[in-house]
matplotlib code that plots the C-alpha trace (Angstrom):
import matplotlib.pyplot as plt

x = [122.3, 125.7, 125.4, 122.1, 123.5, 126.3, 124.2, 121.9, 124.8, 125.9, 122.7, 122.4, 125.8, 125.0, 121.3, 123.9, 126.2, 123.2, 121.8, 125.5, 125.4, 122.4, 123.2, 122.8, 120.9, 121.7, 118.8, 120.0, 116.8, 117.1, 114.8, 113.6, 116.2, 115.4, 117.1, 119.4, 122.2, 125.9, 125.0, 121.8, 123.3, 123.3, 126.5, 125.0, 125.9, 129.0, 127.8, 131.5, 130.0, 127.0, 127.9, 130.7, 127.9, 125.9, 129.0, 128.2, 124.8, 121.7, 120.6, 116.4, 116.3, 112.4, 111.3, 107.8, 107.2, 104.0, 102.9, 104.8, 105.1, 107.4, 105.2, 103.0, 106.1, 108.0, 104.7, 104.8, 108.5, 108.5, 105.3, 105.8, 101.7, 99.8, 98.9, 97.1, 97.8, 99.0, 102.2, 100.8, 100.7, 102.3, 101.0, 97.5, 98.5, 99.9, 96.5, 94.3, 97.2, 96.2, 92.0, 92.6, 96.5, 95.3, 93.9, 97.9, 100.4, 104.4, 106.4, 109.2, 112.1, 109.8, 109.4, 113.0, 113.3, 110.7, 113.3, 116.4, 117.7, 118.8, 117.0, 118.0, 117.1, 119.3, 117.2, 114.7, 113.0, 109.5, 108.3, 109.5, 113.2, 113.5, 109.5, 107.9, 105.0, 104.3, 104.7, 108.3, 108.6, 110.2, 107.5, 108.5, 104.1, 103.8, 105.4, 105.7, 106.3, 105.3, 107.3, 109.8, 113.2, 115.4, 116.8, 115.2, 118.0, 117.6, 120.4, 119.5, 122.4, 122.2, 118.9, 117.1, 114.4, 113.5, 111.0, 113.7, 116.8, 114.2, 114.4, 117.1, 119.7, 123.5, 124.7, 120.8, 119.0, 115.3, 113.0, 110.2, 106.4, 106.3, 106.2, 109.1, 111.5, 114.0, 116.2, 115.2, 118.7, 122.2, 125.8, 128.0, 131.5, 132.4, 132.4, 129.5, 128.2, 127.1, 124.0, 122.2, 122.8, 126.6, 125.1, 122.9, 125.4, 128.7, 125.8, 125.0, 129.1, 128.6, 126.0, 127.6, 130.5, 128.0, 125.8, 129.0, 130.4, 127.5, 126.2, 123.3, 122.4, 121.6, 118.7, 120.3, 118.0, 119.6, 117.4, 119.7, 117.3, 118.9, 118.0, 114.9, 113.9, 115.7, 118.4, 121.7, 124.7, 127.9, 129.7, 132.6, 129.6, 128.5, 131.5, 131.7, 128.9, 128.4, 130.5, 128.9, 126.7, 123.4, 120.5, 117.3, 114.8, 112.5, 108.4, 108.7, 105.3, 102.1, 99.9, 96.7, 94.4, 93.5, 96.1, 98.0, 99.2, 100.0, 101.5, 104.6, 103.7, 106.0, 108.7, 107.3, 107.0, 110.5, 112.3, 112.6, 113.7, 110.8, 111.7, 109.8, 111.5, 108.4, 109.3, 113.1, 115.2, 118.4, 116.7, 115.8, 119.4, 120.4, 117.7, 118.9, 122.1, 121.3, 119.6, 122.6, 124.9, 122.7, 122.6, 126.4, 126.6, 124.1, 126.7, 129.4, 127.5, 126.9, 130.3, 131.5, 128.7, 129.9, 133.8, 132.6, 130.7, 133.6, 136.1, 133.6, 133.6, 130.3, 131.0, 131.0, 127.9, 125.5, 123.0, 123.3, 119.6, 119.9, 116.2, 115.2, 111.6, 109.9, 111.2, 111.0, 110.0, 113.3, 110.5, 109.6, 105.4, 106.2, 106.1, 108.8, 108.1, 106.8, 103.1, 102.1, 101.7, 103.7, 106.9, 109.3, 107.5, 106.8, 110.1, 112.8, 116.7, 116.5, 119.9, 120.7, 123.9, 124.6, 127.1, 124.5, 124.1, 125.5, 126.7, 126.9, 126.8, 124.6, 121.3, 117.6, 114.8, 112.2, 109.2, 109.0, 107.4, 109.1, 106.6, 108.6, 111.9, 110.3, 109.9, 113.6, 115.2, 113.4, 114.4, 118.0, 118.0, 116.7, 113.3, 110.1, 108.2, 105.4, 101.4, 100.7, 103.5, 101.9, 104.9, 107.2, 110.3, 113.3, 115.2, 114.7, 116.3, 118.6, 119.3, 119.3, 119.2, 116.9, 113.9, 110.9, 109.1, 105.7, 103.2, 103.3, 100.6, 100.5, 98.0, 98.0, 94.9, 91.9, 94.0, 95.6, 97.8, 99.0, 102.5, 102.7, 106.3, 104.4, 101.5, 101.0, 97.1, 95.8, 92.6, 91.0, 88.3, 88.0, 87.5, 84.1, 85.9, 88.7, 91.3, 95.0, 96.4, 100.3, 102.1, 106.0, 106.9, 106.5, 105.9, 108.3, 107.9, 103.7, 103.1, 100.5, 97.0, 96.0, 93.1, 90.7, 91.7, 92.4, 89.4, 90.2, 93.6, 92.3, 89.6, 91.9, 94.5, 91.3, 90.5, 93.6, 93.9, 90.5, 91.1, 94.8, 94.1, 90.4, 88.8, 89.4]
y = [52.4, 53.6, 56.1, 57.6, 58.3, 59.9, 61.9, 62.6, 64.1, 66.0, 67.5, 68.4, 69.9, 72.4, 73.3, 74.1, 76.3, 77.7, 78.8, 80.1, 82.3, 84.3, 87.3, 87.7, 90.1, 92.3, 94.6, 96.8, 98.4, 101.5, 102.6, 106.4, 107.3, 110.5, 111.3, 113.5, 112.0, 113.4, 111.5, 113.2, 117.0, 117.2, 118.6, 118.1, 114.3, 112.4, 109.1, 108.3, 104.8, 105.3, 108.3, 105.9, 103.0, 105.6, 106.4, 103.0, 102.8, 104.8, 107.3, 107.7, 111.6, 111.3, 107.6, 107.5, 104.7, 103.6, 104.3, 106.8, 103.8, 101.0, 98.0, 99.4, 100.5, 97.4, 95.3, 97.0, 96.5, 93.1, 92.1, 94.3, 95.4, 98.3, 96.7, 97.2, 100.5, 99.8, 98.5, 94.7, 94.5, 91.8, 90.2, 90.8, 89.1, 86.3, 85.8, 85.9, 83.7, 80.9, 81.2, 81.1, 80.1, 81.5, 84.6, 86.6, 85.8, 84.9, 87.6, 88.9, 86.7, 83.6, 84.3, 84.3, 81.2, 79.5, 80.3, 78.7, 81.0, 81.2, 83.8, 85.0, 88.1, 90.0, 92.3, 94.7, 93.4, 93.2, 95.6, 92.9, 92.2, 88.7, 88.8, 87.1, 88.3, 87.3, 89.9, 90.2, 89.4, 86.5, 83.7, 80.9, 80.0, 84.2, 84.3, 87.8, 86.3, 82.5, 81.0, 83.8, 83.1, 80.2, 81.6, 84.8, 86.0, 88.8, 88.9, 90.4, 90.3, 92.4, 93.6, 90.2, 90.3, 91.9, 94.2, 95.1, 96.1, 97.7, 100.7, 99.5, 101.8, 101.2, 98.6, 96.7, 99.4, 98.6, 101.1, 100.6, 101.1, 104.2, 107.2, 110.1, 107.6, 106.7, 109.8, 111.0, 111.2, 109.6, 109.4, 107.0, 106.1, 102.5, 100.4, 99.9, 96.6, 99.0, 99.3, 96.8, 97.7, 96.3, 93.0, 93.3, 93.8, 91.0, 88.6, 89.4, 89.6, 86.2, 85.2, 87.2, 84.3, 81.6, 82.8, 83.5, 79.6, 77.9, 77.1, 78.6, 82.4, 84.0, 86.9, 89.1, 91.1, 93.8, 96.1, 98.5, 100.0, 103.6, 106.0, 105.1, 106.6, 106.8, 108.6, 107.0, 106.0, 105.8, 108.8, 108.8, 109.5, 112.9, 113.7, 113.7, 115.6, 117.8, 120.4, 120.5, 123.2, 123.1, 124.7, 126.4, 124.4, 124.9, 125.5, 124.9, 126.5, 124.4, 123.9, 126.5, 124.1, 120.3, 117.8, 114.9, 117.2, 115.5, 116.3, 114.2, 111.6, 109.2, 111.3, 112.9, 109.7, 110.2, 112.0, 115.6, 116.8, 119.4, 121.3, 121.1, 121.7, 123.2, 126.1, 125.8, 126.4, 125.2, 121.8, 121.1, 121.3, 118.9, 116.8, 117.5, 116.6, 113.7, 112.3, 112.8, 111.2, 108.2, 108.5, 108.7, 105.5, 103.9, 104.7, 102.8, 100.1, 99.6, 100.2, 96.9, 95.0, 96.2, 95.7, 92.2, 91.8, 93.0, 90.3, 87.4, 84.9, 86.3, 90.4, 91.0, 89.1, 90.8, 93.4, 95.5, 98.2, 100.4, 101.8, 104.3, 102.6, 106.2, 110.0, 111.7, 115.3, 117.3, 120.4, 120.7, 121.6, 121.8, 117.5, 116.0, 112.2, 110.1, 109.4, 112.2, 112.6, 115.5, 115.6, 114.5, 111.5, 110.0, 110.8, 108.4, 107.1, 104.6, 103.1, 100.2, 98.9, 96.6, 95.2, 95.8, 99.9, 102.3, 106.0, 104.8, 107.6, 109.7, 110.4, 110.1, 112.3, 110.1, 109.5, 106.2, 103.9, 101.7, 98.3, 99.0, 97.4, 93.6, 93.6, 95.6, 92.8, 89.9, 91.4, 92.2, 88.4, 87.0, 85.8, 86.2, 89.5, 87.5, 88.6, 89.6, 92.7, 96.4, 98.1, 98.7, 97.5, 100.6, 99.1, 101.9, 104.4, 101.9, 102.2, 105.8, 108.3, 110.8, 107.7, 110.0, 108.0, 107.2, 108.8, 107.9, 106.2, 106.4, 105.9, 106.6, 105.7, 106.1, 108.8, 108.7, 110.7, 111.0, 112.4, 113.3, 115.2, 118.6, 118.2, 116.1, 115.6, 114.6, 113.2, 113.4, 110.6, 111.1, 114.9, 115.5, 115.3, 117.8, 117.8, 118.9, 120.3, 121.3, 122.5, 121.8, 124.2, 126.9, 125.1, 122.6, 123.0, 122.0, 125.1, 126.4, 124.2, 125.7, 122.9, 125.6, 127.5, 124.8, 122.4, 120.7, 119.6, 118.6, 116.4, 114.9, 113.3, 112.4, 110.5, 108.6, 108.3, 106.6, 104.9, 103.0, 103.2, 103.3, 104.4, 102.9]
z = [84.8, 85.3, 82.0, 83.5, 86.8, 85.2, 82.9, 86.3, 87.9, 84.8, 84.8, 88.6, 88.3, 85.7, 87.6, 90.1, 87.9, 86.8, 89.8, 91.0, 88.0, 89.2, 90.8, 94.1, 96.6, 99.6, 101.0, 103.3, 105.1, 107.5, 109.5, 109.9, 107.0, 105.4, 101.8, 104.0, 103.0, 101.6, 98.3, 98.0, 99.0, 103.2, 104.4, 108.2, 108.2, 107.6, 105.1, 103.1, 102.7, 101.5, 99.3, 97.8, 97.0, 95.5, 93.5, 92.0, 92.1, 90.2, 93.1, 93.2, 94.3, 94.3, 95.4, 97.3, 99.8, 100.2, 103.8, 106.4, 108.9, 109.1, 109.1, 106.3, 104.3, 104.8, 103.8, 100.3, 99.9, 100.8, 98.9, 95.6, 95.8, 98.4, 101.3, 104.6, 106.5, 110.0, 111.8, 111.3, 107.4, 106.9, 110.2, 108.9, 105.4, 107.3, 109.0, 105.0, 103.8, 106.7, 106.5, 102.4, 101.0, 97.4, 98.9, 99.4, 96.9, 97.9, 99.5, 97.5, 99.3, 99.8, 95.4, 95.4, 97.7, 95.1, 92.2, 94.3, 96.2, 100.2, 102.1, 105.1, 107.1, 110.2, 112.3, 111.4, 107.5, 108.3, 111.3, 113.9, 114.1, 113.6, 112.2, 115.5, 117.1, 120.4, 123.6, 123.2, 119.3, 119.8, 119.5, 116.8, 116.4, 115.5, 112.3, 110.4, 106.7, 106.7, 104.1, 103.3, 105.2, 104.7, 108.3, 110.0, 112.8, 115.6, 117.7, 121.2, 123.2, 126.8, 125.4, 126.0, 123.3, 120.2, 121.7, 124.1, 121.2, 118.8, 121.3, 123.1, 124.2, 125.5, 127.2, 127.2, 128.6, 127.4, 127.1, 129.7, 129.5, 131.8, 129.3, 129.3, 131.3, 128.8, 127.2, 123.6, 122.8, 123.8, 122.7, 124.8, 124.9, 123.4, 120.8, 117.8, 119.3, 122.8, 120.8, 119.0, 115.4, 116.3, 117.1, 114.2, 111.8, 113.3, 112.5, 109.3, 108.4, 109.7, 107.3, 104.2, 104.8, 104.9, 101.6, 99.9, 100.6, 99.1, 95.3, 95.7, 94.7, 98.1, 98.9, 102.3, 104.0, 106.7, 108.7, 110.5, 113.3, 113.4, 113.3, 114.6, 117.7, 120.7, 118.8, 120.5, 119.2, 120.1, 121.1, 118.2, 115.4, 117.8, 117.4, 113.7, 112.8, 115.9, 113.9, 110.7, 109.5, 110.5, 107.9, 109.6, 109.5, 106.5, 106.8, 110.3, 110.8, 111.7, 108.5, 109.3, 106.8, 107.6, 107.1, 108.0, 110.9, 114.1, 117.8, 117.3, 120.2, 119.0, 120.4, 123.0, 124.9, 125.4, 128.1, 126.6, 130.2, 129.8, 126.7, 123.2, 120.3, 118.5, 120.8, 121.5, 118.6, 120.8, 121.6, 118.3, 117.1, 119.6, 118.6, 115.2, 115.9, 117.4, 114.6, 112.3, 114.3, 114.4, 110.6, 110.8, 113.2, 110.0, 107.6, 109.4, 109.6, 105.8, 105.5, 107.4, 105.2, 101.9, 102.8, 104.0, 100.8, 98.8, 100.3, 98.9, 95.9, 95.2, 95.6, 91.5, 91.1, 94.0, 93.5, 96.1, 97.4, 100.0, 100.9, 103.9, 104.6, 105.2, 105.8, 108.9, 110.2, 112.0, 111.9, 109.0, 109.4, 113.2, 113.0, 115.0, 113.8, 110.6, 110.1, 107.9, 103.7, 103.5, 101.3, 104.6, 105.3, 102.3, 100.2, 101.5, 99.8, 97.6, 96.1, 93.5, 92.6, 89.6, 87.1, 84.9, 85.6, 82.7, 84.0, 87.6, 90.2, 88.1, 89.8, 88.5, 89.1, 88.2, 90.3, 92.0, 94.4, 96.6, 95.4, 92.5, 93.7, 94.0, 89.8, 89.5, 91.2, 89.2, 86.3, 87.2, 88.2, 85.5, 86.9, 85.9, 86.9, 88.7, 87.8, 91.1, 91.7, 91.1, 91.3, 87.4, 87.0, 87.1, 84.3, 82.2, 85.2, 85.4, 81.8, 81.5, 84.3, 82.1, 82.0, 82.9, 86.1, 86.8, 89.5, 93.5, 95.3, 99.3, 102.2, 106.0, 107.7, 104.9, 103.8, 100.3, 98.3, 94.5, 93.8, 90.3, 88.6, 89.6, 92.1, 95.3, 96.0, 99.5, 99.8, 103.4, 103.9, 107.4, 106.8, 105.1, 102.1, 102.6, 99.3, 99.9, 96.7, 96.4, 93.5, 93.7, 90.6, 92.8, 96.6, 97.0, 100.9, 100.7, 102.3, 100.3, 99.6, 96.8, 95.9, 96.0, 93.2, 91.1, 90.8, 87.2, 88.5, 91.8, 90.0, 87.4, 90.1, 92.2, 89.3, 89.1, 92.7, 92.6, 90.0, 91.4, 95.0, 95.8, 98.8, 101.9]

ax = plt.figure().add_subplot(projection="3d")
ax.plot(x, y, z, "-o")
ax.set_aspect("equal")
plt.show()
């Protein structure tokens, strides 16, 4: 007896060595991040800690997400496979899963959790910070990702509630129902935890410590919230990037054809003080700016995780992604906002960092899609690639910067659109029919919808639109 519970303990401990020896994970989501980045070739933000993980990491210059909203982008990211359209993706997979457990397979980090790891999440993963439903997101019955999180954590502070710090503002401001009340932009004097990505991010240094002290290979999940919308941050990242160059704004006219075109309500809900930047070139570089200091207050904050990261046991031995979960219009098409299938909404950062990587810092140009990332990380793990993911595994662009890509696939609505290494084709549903056509060898801006005068490319990417992502 006393031989087999030696040999019982033998064998547990190397399980455990084993499972020690897996890399781990840290997914670092931000929300509203355009590829606007200094890594990717913006000299209108300040991002020295980012641009220095991309230094190490294979930089994705043309990575697609799936949908131009964050619960419908985040769904795909998080399940590896296209997904429903709206804000409560995942909710509405959560809701299939309980009528019929066969009918949705495991999320990426509940996979993960199945194959030993911890999971754990801090803020904004899955649309809800925390993933609760519930009126103010915080109801432990509404859960976002049954199954997924070893520990799902939203720290709220002065701003009371998730729903309160998703478009929270300094010192707990919460942004109230009344339309145009709360400012569209802010910069305040104080410290990075005067807005809730501070809180965000102490908690996940807190859990980097914890993850890093076990035997277990851990799975991080961080959703930094800006730059979503309002645009504040604190004052010290204005400051840094209110004297950088500022470009015109490209295409900034309204497209004169249907399209994904829309009156940029999200922001507009805001208090803009009675100015419109459509119209006032002066407002929209405040807005602008604005934006890029929030960017700017995002790059700190990956800095503190990574120089956390780097002071662990575990730091040589994590995969790091950084991914943007959808672009976001500063004018371009006259959009102020997500929500459309143009080039600005759909094109978003994508960063991964690995012991494995050869050339680091060299940039790819291949086309790719964010359900992509759930079969990259199984594979830079060592797991199995499960049936059920619909994205490719980037192990070749990992491999080799010069790795040609595959085609994108998105949707808004029953809208969908194909992104090949030339064309982007819009298919309008909901518009007898209408067919958006852009050629980016000579249109990179989508300016020009030329599907008119060419019908046998138009009715070759229908075909392989139809034939990946049918009708819905």
């Amino acid at each position: 007896m006393r031989q087999f519970s030696l040999l019982a303990l033998a064998w547990v401990s190397l399980i455990s060595c084993a499972l020690a020896a897996q890399p781990n994970v840290l997914l670092i989501c931000v929300d509203d991040l355009r590829p606007e980045l200094g890594c990717y070739g913006s000299r209108s933000v300040s991002t020295p800690h980012i641009d220095a993980l991309a230094s190490r990491s294979r930089l994705f210059t043309r990575h697609y997400v799936q949908a131009p909203t964050c619960g419908a982008s985040r769904c795909t990211l998080l399940t590896g496979r296209y997904g429903p359209a709206g804000n409560n993706a995942l909710f509405e997979l959560a809701k299939r899963r309980k009528q019929d457990g066969d009918a949705v397979p495991p999320s990426m980090p509940e996979y993960f959790r199945g194959q030993g790891y911890t999971t754990a999440s801090v803020g904004k993963v899955s649309h809800h910070p925390g993933g609760r439903g519930g009126a103010n997101w915080d109801d432990d019955n509404q859960i976002e990702m049954p199954g997924a999180w070893t520990r799902h954590l939203m720290p709220t502070g002065l701003w009371k509630h998730p729903r309160g710090a998703m478009h929270g503002l300094a010192h707990g401001e919460i942004r109230a129902s009344e339309k145009g009340k709360m400012a569209v932009f802010q910069a305040t004097e104080g410290t990075d935890d005067i807005y809730p990505d501070g809180l965000i991010v102490e908690e996940s240094l807190r859990q980097l410590d914890e993850l890093a002290s076990e035997d277990k290979p851990f799975f991080l999940a961080v959703g930094l919230i800006r730059p979503h919308l309002p645009f504040g941050s604190p004052a010290k990242y204005f400051e840094k990037v209110s004297q950088l160059p500022l470009l015109p704004i490209p295409h900034p006219e309204k497209p004169t054809w249907p399209s994904t075109w829309h009156g940029s309500n999200e922001l507009r809900q805001y208090q803009l003080w009675e100015k419109d930047p459509v119209k006032d070139p002066s407002f929209a570089d405040e807005i602008r700016r604005h934006y890029y200091a929030c960017v700017t207050y995002a790059d700190a904050n990956v800095g503190r995780l990574l120089e956390k990261l780097a002071a662990t046991k575990g730091a040589d031995n994590t995969i790091i992604v950084l991914w943007g979960d959808h672009g976001w219009h500063l004018g371009e098409h006259a959009v102020w906002g997500k929500h459309t299938l143009f080039e600005e909404s759909l094109r978003s950062p994508l960063l991964i960092s690995t012991g494995q990587l050869k050339q680091p810092g060299e940039a790819t140009k291949a086309v790719v899609e964010t359900i992509d990332v759930f079969p990259t990380l199984c594979e830079l793990t060592g797991l199995e690639i499960p049936s059920f993911v619909q994205g490719v595994s980037l192990i070749p662009q990992i491999n080799d910067p010069r790795a040609t890509g595959h085609v994108a696939f998105s949707y808004s609505g029953k809208t969908r659109t194909i992104r090949t290494d030339r064309y982007r084709l819009i298919a309008h549903s909901d518009k007898a029919g209408t067919v958006e056509l852009f050629d980016h060898a000579v249109d990179a801006g989508e300016t020009r919808n030329i599907a008119d005068t060419q019908p046998e490319v138009v009715s070759s990417l229908q075909k392989e639109l139809n034939q990946r992502l049918p009708p819905r």
